[in-house]
N, C-alpha and C positions, 0 to 999 in steps of 0.2 A: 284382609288385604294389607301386604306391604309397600308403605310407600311412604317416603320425606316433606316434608315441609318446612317453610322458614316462616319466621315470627317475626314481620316489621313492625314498627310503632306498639311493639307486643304490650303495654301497660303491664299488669301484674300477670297476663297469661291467661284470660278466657278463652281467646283464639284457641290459646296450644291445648287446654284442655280440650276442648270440643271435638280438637281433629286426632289427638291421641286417643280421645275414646271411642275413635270409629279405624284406630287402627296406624294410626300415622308413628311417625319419627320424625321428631323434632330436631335439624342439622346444627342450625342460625337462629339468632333471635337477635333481636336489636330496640335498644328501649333506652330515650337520655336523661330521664327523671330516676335519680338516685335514690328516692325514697322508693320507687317503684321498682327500681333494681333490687331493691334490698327483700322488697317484697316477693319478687319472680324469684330470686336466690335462696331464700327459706324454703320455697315451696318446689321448685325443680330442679334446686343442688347447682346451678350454675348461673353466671352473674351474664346479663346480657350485653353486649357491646353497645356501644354510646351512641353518637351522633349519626344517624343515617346517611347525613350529608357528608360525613368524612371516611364513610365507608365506602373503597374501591368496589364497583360491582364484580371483576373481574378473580374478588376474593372470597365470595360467597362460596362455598359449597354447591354442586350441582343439588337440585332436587326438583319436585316433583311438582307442587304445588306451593304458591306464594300467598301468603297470608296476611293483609294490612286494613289495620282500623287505622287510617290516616286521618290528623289534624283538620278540619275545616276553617280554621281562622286565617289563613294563608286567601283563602278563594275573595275574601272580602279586602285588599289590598291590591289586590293586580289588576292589571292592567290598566291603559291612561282613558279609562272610561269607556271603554273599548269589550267590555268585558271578559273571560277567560279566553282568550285570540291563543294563546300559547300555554306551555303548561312549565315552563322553565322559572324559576323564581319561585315556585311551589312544592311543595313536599309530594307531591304525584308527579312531578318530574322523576323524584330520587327510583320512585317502583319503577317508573316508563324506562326508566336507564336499567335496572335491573332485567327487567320483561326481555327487554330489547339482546340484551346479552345473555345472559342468564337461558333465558329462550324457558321455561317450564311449562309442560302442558297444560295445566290450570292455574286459575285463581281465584282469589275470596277477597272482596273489598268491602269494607263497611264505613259505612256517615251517616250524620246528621239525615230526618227524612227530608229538609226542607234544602239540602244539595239539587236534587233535580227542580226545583223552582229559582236557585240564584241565578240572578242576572238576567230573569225573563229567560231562562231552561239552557242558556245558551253554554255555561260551564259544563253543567252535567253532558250535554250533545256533542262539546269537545273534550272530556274524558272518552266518553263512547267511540266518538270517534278516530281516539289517538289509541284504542285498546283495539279497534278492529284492525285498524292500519298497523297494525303488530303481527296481524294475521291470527287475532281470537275471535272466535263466534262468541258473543258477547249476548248475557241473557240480565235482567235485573228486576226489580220487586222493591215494596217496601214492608216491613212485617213485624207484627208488636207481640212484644213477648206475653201479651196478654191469652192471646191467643196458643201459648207453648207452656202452660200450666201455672206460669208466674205473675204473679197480683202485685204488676206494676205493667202499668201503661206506657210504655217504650219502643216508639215506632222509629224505625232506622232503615235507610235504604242498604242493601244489597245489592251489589256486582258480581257475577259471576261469567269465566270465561272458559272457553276450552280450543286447542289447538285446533280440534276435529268439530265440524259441524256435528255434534252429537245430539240426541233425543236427551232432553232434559227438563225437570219442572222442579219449583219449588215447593218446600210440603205445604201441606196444609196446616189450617187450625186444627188442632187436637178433638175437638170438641169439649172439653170440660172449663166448667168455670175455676179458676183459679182461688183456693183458699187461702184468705188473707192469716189465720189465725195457725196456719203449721208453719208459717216463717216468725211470728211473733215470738219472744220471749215473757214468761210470767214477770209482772211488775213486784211483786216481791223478792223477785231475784237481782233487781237491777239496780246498780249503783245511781245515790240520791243524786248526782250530778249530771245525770241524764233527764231529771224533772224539770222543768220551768216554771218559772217566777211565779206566784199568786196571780200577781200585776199580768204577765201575758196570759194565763191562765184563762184570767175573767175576760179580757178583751175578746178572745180566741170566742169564747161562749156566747157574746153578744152579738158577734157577726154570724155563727153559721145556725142553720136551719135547727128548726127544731125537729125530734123521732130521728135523729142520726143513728146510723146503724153501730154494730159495737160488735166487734173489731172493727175500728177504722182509722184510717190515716188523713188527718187535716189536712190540706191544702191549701198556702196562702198565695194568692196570684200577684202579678205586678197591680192590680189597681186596687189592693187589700182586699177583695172577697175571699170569704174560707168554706169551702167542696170540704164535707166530710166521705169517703169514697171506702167502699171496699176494695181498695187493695190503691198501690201508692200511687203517684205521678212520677217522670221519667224523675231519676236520681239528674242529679246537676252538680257537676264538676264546685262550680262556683257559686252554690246555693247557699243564704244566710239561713245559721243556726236552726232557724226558728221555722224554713220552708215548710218540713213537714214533721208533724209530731202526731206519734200514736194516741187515739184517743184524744187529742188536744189536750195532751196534760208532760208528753214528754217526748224527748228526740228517740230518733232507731239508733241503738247499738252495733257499733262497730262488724259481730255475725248477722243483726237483722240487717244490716245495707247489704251485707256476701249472699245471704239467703236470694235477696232480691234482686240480683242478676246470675242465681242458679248455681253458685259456690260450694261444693258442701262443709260439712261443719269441722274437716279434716283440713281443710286449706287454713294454714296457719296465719296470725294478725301478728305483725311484728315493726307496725310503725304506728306513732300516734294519731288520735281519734280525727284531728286537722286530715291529714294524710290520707285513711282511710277514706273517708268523704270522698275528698277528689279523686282517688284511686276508684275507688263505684262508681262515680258519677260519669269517669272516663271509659271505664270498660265496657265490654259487650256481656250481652245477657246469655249463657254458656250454652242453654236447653234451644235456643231456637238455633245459634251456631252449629249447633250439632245436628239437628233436623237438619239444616243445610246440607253439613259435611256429607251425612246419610246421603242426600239426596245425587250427590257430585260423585261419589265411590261408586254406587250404584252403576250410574250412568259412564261413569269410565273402564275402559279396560287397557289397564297399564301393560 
């Protein structure tokens, strides 16, 4: 099936993968992180446009469906204690103004899972609510890519709307467990500068349990406990160095972070390892996006 879509808050392009590989055309994309631009521009031959908020809606491209992994740091600012009463001052205004003009029959929104709990639910109930008031039947979920064959624990909420009251569900779990050791790299192959210290090395050892399983990825929490886990914890934009380390003896490589939000090994690396980090840590995980998509084309007839 043919049909367009736009890329907001695109980051490096999960979104666009997912719905290109169920068939779409990418019109628009819009992304204000430069490093991230550079990264969507190696990989889809075109550089994204900037700032959301200084893009006129009126200049978009018609298309079909609208795509945004929007920001959640905005939601913990607004309002005068009042909490999200409005949705103006926030980056989910820029889409509502889009929706609103634009008019497209569907859409895909993606956050944090713990959006429908801010504020005592009341945020998330006025998204909901300023999405129906558009005139979309408004469906939502939240769903860990655990469950969509990738051995990283990554639960995120999902929005989904459509112009038409249509019949719609979200997929399911796959059924399989995710194997941690086909996103891994051989440690002989990996540069000494991805090992850690002796010094963290031993500490790593003294906190986590003894008979850890192997492959595994450390896990240091906020109050220093360390989860040896088959398969990782959610990537983190703003995670130190040291959050998770394979084996507890070294960090993921730049393709093992791509692996773990469903990248393939063709998606080219073209900003440094700082960069990369927060570029995974930001993006959506490609394999459950696209179960999605599947599920939304399906249930549409354009």
């Amino acid at each position: 099936m043919n049909f367009r879509f736009i890329d907001l808050f695109a980051g490096i392009g999960g979104m666009r993968l997912a719905f290109e590989n169920v068939g779409g055309k990418c019109v628009f994309s819009s992304e204000w992180d430069i490093y991230a631009q550079n990264t969507y521009e190696a990989n889809f031959g075109e550089r994204p446009q900037g700032d959301i908020t200084k893009i006129k809606p009126e200049t978009i491209p018609e298309h079909d469906i609208l795509l945004a992994g929007f920001p959640c740091q905005a939601f913990s600012i607004c309002g005068d204690r009042k909490g999200f009463l409005d949705t103006r001052g926030t980056l989910f205004f820029n889409i509502e103004e889009i929706l609103k003009i634009k008019q497209p029959y569907a859409f895909l929104l993606e956050n944090v899972k713990n959006l429908k709990s801010h504020d005592r639910q009341r945020t998330f109930k006025t998204i909901i609510k300023h999405l129906e008031n558009l005139g979309y039947s408004v469906h939502h979920t939240v769903l860990n890519s655990l469950d969509f064959g990738i051995p990283q624990k990554r639960e995120r909420t999902i929005i989904v709307g459509f112009k038409d009251n249509i019949q719609f569900s979200f997929p399911k779990p796959i059924g399989i467990k995710p194997n941690l050791s086909t996103i891994l790299e051989n440690d002989r192959d990996i540069d000494p500068k991805y090992f850690v210290s002796p010094e963290i090395r031993k500490k790593r050892l003294l906190k986590v349990k003894p008979n850890y399983p192997i492959p595994s990825i450390w896990h240091e929490n906020k109050s220093g406990n360390i989860s040896a886990l088959e398969y990782s914890c959610a990537l983190r934009a703003g995670a130190s160095y040291n959050y998770l380390l394979v084996n507890g003896v070294r960090r993921l490589t730049p393709r093992e972070l791509l692996r773990l939000q469903g990248f393939s090994d063709r998606f080219k690396i073209v900003v440094p390892y700082t960069q990369i980090r927060k570029q995974t840590g930001n993006t959506v995980t490609v394999p459950v996006i696209e179960a999605v998509a599947k599920q939304m084309i399906a249930s549409i007839k354009f």
